[in-house]
N, C-alpha and C positions, 0 to 999 in steps of 0.2 A: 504494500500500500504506500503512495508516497506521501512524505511530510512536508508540510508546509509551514512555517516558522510565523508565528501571531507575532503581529506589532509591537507587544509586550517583550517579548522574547527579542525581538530584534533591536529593540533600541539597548534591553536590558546586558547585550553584548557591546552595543557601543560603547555605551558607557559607563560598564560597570567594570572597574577590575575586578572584583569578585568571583566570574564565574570561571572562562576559562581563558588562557592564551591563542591570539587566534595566529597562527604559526604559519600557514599553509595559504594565505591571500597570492594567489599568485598574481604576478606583473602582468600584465597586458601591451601592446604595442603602443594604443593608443591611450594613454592617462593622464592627459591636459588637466591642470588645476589654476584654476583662472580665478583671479577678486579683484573688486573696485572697493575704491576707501574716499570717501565723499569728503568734503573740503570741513565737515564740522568736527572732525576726525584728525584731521591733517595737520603737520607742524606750519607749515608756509600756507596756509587755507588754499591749496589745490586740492584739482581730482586726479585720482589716479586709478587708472587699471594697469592689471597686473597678468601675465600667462607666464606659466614653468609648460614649457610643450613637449608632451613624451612621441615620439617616434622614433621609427627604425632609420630616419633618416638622418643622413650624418654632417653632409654639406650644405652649412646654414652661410649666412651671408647680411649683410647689410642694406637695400635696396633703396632709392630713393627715385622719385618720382619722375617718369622723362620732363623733358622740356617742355612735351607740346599736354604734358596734365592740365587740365581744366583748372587742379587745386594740387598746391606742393605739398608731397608728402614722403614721410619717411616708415621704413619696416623690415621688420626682422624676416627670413625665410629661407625657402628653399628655391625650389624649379620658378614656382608662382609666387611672385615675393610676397604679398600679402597676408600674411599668416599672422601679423600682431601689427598692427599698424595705425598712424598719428597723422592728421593733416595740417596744416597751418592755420584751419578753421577754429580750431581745438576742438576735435572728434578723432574719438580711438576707439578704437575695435581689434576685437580676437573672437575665436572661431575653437572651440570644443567640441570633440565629438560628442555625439547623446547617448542615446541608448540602444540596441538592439531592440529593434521595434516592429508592428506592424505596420506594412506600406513603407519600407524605406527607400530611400531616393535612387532607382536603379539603373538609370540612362545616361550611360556614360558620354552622351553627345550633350548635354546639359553644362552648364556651367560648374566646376569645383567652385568648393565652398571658397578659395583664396581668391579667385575671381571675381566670384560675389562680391567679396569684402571693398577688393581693386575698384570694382563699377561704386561701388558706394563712397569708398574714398576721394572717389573723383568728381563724385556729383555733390555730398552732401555736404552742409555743414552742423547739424546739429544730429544728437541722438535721436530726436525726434523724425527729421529728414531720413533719418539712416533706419531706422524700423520701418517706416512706410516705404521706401525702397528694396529693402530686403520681402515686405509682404509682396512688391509688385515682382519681382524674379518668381518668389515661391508659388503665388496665383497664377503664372503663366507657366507654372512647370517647368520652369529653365535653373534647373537644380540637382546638383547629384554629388552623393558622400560617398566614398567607396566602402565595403565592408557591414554593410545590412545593416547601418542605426541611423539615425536622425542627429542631429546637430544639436548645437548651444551655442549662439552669437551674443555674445556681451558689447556693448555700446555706453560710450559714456562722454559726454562735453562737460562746458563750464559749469553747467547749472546740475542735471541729470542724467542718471543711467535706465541702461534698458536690458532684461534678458528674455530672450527670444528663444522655445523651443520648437522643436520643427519635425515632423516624420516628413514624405513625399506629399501628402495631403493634407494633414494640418498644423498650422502652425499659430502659439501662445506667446501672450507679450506681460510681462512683470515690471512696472516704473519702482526708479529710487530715487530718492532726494536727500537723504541724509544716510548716516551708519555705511556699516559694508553690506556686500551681498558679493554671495559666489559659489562657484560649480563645480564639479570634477565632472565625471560624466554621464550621471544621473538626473533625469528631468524632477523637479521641483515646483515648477509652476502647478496651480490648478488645472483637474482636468487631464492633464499629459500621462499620468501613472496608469490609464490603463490601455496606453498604447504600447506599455515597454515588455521587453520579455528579455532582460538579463537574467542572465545567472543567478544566483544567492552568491557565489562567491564573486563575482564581479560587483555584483552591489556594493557586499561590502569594501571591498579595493576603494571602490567611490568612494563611498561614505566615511571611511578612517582618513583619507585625505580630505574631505571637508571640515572633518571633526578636528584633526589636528591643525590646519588652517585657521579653525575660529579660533579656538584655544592659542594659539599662538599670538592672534592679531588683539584678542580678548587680554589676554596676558602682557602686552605691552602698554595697550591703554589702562588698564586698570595700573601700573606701577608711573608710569610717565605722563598719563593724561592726553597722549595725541600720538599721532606713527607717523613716523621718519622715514624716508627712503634706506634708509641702512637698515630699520627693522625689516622690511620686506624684501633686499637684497636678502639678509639673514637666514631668514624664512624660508626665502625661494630655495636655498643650500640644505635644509635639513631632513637629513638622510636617513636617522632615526631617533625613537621615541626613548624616553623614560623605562625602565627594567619595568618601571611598578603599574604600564599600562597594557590592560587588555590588545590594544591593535599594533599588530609589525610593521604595517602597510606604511609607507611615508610618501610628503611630498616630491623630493627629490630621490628619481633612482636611477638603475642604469641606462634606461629610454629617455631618461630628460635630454634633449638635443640640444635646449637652448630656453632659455627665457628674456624678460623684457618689460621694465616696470617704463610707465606710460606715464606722464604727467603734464597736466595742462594746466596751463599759469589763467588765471581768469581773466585777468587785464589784458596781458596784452600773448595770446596765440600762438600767434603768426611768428614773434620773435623767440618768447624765454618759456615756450611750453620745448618737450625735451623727450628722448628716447633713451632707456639706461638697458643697454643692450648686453646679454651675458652671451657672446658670436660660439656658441660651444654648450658642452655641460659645465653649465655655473659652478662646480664645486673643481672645475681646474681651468680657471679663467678668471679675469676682473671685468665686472661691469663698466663699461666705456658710458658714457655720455654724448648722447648726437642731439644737437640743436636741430626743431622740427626745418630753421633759417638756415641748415645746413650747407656749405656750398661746395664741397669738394670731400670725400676721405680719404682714408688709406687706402691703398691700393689690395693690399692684405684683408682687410677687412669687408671686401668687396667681389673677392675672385675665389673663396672657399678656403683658401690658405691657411687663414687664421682658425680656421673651428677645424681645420686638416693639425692643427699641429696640436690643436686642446685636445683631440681624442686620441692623440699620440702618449698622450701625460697619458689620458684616463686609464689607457690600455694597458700601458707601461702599472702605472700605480694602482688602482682601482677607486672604488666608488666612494670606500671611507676613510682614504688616505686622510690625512689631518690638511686643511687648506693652510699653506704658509704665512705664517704670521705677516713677512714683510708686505706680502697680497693684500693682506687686508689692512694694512697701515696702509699703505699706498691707495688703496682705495677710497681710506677714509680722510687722508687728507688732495686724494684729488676733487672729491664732494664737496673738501672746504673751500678747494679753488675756485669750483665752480660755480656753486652755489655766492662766494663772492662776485665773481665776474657776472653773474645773473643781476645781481643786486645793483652793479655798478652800471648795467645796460639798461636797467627800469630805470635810473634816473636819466639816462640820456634819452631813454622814451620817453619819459613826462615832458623832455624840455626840444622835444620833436625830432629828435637826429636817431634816425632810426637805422639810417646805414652807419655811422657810429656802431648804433649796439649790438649790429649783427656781425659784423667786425670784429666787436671786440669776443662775443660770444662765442664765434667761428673760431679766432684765436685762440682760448680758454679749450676749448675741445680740443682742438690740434696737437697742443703744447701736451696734453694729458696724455693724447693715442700715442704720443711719439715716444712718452716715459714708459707706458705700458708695455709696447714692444722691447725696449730692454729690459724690461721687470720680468716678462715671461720668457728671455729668450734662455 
């Protein structure tokens, strides 16, 4: 006869150490963990979204928007660059897979989800814009996820975020205005639970990366009263949990490809909103900085190079090597740089010299990639 595990029981393993060790969560290909952290949250009153991206895929990259874009923009990826990506509008988006569903998106003559994201980066500017775009692809059936589940599109501008669940047929929309909100790759929204048909043990895979996600971001606000980009660098890095908790499952594991914390300045966009890019697995790399005003990078940073020689560390070392102290000094005072030179570019935007601040913010990154390349060579 088969078992079926009551709501009781199931939360009572999440979150109980009490009962037993859950050991045997196996990894999955695709285990994206994605959060937005809303400006009432925030140390610099931005919003920020956030994706740690798990796939098998190894060559990630920097991309930035051609010439003839409608809207400039900057994004982490692969083949289809769009996989985590920021416009100059202040709108950013990532793309998680969903669930194993009924009616999942099967025509592969359909647009990939990273294309979607591309057509939306190009045309919108606000979350708002950007949900109702993404309804108009998914109403015309011009959509396809490889691997039988439905999607998770997170969206978030100056003001508001948005999460969008999706099979081939229907698709659900959840607003944010304050707090965090976020995914692994279980649908959440109302409604969408009884399209899925995961596993119990991929459930919970999801679910111990949500869990330790809230816990984590819960855990800094309650001690410090707001999150910093270094807390969610941090985060995005944590590979495993406390002895004394029930789940083994973590955010960061051997699939994480690459992640990329999102942050839009609310004044001013177009200039001192920013990409904090980990080109690799985050736990053998430093988060670089790209200005959305970006106007040139490294060349390494652009042609696969760079995340070719971070999975060289990984390979070499593995997944829980200790990250080197110097890494993370040097990251925490290129943040000071930065975040300085940001400071100094908003006032030359208040007093209208706006090629000044791009200038100088262009600069500020530059000066940083060029320290990083000998930090990791």
């Amino acid at each position: 006869m088969k078992k079926f595990w009551s709501i009781t029981t199931f939360f009572g393993v999440i979150f109980s150490n009490q009962l037993f060790a859950i050991d045997n969560i196996p990894e999955e290909d695709h285990e994206c963990t994605s959060w937005m952290v809303l400006h009432d949250l925030t140390k610099n009153n931005t919003n920020i979204l956030h994706k740690n991206r798990d796939d098998v895929a190894r060559d990630i990259a920097v991309f930035l928007s051609p010439a003839a874009s409608p809207r400039k923009w900057i994004a982490l990826g692969t083949d289809i660059p769009t996989n985590m990506a920021l416009n100059a509008s202040g709108l950013a988006g990532v793309m998680n897979s969903g669930e194993t569903c009924i009616d999942p998106p099967t025509d592969n003559t359909k647009k990939r989800t990273p294309e979607m994201m591309r057509v939306i980066m190009n045309s919108c500017d606000t979350a708002a814009q950007a949900v109702a775009k993404l309804q108009e692809l998914h109403k015309a059936g011009d959509y396809w996820h490889a691997g039988g589940s439905g999607s998770i599109f997170l969206f978030l501008d100056r003001n508001e975020g948005y999460i969008c669940e999706m099979t081939a047929k229907v698709m659900t929309v959840t607003a944010y205005k304050e707090g965090v909100a976020l995914r692994a790759n279980i649908w959440q929204n109302p409604g969408m639970a009884k399209y899925a048909r995961k596993s119990a043990a991929g459930y919970l895979n999801s679910s111990a990366r949500a869990w330790i996600t809230m816990s984590g971001l819960n855990k800094v606000f309650d001690q410090n009263g707001k999150i910093t980009l270094s807390d969610i660098f941090a985060l995005s890095r944590t590979c495993n949990v406390p002895e004394t908790s029930a789940i083994k499952g973590c955010v960061c594991f051997t699939k994480t490809n690459s992640s990329a914390t999102l942050e839009i300045d609310r004044h001013y966009p177009d200039v001192l909103s920013s990409g904090y890019f980990a080109i690799g697995h985050p736990r053998h790399t430093v988060y670089l900085p790209v200005p959305v005003c970006v106007e040139k990078i490294l060349p390494q940073m652009g042609d696969y190079s760079w995340s070719k020689a971070v999975w060289a560390r990984f390979d070499k070392l593995g997944l829980e090597s200790p990250i080197p102290e110097k890494w993370l000094e040097f990251e925490k005072k290129s943040m000071e740089k930065y975040t300085a030179a940001k400071e100094e570019a908003r006032k030359l935007l208040d007093q209208g010299k706006r090629a000044d601040a791009v200038k100088l913010i262009n600069s500020a990154a530059a000066e940083i990639w060029s320290a990083a390349v000998e930090l990791l060579r």
